[in-house]
N, C-alpha and C positions, 0 to 999 in steps of 0.2 A: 504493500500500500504506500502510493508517495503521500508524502507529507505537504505536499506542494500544488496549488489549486489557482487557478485564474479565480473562481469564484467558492466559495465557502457559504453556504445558506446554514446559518442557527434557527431549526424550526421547520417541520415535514410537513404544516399542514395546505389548504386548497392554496396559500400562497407559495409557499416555501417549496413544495415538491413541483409546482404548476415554474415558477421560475427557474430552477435547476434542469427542468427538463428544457424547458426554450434557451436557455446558454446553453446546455452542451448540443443546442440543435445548431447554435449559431458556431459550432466548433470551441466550444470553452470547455475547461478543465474544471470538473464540478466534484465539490463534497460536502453533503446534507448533515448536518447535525442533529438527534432526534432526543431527548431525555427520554421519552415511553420507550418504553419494549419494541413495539410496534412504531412505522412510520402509517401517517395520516393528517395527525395532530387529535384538535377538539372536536372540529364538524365531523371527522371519520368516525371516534372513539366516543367522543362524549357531547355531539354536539347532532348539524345537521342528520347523518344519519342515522343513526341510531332511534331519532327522535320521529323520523318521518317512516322509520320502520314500523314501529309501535301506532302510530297514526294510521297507517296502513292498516293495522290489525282492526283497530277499532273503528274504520271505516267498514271495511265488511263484516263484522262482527254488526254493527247498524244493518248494512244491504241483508244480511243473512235474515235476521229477523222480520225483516218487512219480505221475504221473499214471498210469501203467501199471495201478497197485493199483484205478482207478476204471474200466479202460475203454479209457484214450486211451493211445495211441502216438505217442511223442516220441522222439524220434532225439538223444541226446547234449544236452540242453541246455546252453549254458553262459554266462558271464556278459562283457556286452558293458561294461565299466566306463566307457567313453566316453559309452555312451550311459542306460548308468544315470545320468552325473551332470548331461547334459541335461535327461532327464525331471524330477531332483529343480530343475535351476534354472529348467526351466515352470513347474514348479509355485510357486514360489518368486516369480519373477516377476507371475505370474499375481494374488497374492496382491496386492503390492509395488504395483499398478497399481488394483487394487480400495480399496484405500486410501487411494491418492489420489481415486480419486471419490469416495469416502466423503466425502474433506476437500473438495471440491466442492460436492456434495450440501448439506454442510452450512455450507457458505460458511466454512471454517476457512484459515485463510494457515497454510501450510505453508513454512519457512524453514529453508535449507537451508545450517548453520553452528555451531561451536562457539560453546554460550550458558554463560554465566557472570553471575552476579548482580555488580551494579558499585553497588548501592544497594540501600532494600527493597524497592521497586517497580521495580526496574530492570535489563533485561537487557541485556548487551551482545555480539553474534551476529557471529564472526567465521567471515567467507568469504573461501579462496582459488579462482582462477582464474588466466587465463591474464594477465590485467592483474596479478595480483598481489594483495594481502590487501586486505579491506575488512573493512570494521567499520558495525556500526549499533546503535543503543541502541534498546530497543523498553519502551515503558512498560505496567505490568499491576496493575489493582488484586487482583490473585491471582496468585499465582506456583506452577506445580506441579512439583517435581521427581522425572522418572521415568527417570534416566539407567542404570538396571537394575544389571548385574553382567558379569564377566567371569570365565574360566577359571580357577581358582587355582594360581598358581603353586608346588612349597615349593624351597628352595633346595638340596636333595639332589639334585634331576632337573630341573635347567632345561632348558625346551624349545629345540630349534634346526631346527624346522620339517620335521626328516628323520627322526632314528632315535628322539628325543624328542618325543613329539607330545603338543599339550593337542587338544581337541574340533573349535575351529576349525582345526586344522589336516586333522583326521581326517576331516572332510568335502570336502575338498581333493585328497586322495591320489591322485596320477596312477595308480597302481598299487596290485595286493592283497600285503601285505606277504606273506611266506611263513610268518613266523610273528609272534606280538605278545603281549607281555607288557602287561593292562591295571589300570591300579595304581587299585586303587577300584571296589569292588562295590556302589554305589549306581545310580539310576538312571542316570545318565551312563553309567557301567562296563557295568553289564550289557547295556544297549540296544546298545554297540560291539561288546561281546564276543559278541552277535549276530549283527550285520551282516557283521563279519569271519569270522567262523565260517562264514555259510552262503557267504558271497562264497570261502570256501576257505583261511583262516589258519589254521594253527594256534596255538589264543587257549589263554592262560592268565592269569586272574583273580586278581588279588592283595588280599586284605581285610587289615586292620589289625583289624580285630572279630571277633569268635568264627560272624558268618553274614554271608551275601548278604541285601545288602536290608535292612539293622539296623533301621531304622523298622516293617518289615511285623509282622504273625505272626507267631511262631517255627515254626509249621507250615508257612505259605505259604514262607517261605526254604528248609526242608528239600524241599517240594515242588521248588522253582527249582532246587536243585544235583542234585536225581537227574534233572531234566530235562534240564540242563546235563550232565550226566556221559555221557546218552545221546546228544548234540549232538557229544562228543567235549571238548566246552570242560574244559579243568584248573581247577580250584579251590583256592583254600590260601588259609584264612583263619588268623585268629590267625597273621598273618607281617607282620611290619616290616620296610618297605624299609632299608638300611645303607647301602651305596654303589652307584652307577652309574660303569660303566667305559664306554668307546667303544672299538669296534676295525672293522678290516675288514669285518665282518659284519654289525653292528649296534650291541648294547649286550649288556654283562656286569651280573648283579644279583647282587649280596651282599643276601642276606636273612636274618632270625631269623625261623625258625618255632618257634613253643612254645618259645623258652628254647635250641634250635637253630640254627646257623649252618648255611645253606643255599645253594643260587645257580641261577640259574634265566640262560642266553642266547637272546637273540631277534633279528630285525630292527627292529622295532619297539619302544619301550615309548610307551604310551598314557597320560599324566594323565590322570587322571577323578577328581580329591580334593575337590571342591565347585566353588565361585565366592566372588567374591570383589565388595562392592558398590563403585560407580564413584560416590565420593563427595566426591573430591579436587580441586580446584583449581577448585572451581565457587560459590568466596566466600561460601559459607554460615557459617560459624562465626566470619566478622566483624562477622556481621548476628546473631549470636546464638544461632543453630541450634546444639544439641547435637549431638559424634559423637560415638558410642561402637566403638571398635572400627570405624572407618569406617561402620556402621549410623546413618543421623538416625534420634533419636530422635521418635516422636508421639506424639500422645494417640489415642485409640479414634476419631477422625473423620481422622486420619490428619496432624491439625495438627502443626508441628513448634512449637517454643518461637516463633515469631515466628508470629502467629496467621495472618495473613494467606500466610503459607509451608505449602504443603503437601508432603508426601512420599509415595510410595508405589513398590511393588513390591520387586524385587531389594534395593533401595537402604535399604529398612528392614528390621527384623531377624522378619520375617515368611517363612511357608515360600516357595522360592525356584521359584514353578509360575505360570505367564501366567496362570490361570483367578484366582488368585490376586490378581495385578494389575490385571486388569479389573473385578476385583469394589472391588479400593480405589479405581482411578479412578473409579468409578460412584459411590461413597461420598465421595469428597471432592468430585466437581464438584455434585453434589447439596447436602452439606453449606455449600459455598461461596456456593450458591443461595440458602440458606435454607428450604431442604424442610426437613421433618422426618425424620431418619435414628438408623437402630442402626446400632453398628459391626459389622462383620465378623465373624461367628463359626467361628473357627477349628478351634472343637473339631469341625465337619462339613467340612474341606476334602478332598476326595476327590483321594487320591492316586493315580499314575496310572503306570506303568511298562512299555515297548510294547516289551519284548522276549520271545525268544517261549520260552514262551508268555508272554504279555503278564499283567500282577501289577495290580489294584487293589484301594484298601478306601477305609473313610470310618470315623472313628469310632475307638472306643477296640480293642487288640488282646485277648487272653483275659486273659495275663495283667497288660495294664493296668485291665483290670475288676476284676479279684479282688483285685489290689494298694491299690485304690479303696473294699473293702471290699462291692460287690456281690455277690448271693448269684446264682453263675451256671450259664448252660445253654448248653450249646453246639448246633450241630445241621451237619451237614455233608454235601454231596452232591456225590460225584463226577459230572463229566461223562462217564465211561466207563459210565453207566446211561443216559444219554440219546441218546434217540436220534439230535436234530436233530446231536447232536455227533459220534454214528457215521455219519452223514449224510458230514459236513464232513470223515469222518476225522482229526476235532480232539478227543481225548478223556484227552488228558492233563488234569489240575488237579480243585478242586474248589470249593465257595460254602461258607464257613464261615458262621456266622451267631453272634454271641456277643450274649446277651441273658441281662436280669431278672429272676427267676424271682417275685419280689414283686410287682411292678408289668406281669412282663412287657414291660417298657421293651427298644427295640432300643437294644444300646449300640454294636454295631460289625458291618460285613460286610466280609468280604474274599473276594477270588476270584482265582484262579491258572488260568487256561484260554484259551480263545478269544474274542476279543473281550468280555474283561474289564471295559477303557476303556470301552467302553461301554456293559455291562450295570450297572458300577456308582450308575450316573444314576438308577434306578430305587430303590435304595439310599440315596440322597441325599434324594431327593425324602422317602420314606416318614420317615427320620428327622429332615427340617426340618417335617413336620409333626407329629409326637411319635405317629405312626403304632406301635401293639404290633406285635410279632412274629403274633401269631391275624391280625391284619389284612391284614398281609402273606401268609399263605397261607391266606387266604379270599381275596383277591383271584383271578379268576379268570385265567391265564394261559394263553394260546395253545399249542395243540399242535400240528407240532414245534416248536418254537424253544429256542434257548439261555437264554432269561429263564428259563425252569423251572424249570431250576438253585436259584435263587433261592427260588421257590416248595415245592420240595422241601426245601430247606436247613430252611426255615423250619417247615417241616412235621417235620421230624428235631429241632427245638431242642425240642419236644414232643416226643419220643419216640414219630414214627407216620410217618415216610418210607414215601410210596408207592412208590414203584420201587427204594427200594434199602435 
């Protein structure tokens, strides 16, 4: 193994392995640093997958029950938790292993140990085993740092693995709590308050903000709580945690709702209040690197103040989504290259939330347009006129579409239905090409399918929806 690397990435997760592989595609000398066992990072091991496995289960664990309404007869379905959390660590695995060929494929060393900078070209990678710690110094004319993010802690509800849980624990649970208080309506929050819902908890949803989802729509959130209401799932926003008690049962919550003193007991309570970047004890700010607030700071190619130090993902102060991360590793190992590169345009990062019904948008909301000072149009189509979606018996949500009315310019799509996550991509596309709203419903769209949605949306921001 050389010790000696064009580029050195601390960190395997969608950033970290995603830019080792684009350098050594670009001919560079690459080697990944990993502290887990496994390379992936968080979204492999404890993060997006894992999480959308589990979602997965409790999606058709819902389909199975209602199959009577299509036809099919099923006798009592119910849920095997054992072996739901096999399936998610196949899949997980499966993943974990594909990665490593990746790093094969592309001839990258893969080193399996806490890396710390000891110099500015210099990493130093310690591993334990059953001999004991070892150490090795690995030299890199490029250093990337993508050591991601972790669960955020706050000191009113510290976790202890049982009746206090952060995310990675929540994926862990040998059993379905009976019931769970989950503290944070962002995607984290909502996608558990899912899982545990259909898996049979009684969930209730705690916001600190006036809606679920504060980044969305303010439509698409009111959509998500009358769907959540029909789930059974509780809601109480505008409520501030106070204190947390422990007892035989679980946990006791002291809350202020509106200016109210309130309290809510459960078995469970579930953190879900952000993350928090892993920026700490990894020698960067004696080599010059700015933190701010534990975020390194960059420049728009993702440099930090030591030019030859790069940064990316969780760890800078950029939205906290892998699709996100892989797009800056592809930017900085290019950049490092000497390609020609644009930074990352933030203002299109499609956001993406897979609980159900699953939430996506891209782009600005209505009233971030009209606050912008654009002169706007809305247009909007329920999935309950469509039919691919009476098909699916998925006809909850709808495609908003906020546009232009000057230029006709798309400024934002959002959609609250069935496979959201993915009809948003066509969404994306249209607006990295500075595609009109007319273009988008001229383009000719498949019948049945759910894309429609979109196509009609767009047809409505004009004031001429065909079907509804």
């Amino acid at each position: 193994m050389s010790d000696t690397y064009d580029l050195i990435v601390i960190g395997s997760g969608p950033g970290g392995y995603v830019a080792a592989i684009r350098a050594a595609q670009l001919g560079m000398s690459v080697a990944v640093v990993e502290k887990d066992p496994k390379f992936g990072g968080t979204c492999l091991h404890r993060g997006c997958i894992p999480t959308k496995a589990l979602l997965h289960t409790a999606s058709k664990l819902e389909e199975i029950k209602q199959a009577a309404s299509i036809g099919i007869r099923v006798d009592a379905p119910e849920l095997d938790l054992d072996k739901a959390h096999a399936y998610k660590d196949g899949v997980v695995n499966k993943n974990a292993k594909g990665i490593e060929f990746l790093f094969k494929k592309n001839k990258i060393q893969g080193i399996q140990g806490f890396g710390c900078l000891v110099g500015p070209h210099h990493v130093e990678v310690t591993s334990t085993s059953d001999e004991g710690s070892q150490k090795v110094v690995l030299e890199g004319k490029h250093i990337l740092v993508a050591t991601g993010s972790v669960p955020r802690a706050i000191p009113i509800a510290p976790t202890d693995g049982v009746k206090v849980i952060d995310s990675d624990h929540a994926l862990r649970l040998d059993h379905v709590p009976k019931s769970m208080v989950v503290l944070g309506a962002g995607a984290v929050g909502t996608e558990f308050a899912s899982i545990f819902s259909a898996f049979g908890s009684e969930v209730t949803l705690v916001e600190m903000l006036p809606r679920l989802l504060p980044i969305e729509d303010e439509e698409v959130s009111a959509e998500l709580r009358r769907s959540f209401r029909k789930r059974k799932i509780e809601v109480m926003t505008d409520t501030k945690l106070v204190k947390v008690e422990h007892n035989d049962d679980g946990v006791l919550l002291a809350l202020e709702r509106e200016g109210l003193a309130t309290g809510l007991a459960a078995e469970v309570l579930l953190v879900a209040v952000g993350r928090a970047p892993v920026s700490s004890d990894l020698g960067l700010e004696e080599l010059g690197v700015v933190i701010d607030r534990g975020y390194i700071e960059v420049n728009a190619h993702m440099q930090t103040a030591v030019p030859h130090i790069y940064a990316i993902g969780d760890v800078v102060n950029t939205p906290w989504l892998a699709h996100v991360a892989s797009s800056e590793g592809i930017l900085a190992a290019e950049h490092m290259a000497g390609e020609e590169v644009e930074g990352v345009n933030y203002d299109l990062v499609p956001s993406c939330t897979y609980c159900e019904p699953e939430v996506a948008s891209v782009g600005m909301t209505e009233a971030q347009a009209r606050e912008q000072g654009y002169e706007v149009e809305i247009g909007k189509f329920p999935f309950s006129a469509l039919a691919k979606a009476g098909i699916l018996g998925q006809t909850e949500g709808f495609v908003k579409i906020v546009r232009d009315t000057k230029y006709d310019e798309l400024l934002g799509v959002h959609i609250i239905g069935a496979h959201a996550t993915d009809l948003i991509a066509e969404a994306c596309v249209a607006m990295r090409v500075e595609s009109t709203t007319e273009e988008l419903f001229r383009t000719m769209h498949a019948h049945p399918t759910l894309s429609e949605a979109v196509m009609e949306a767009a047809h409505a921001a004009f004031g001429h929806s065909i079907h509804y």
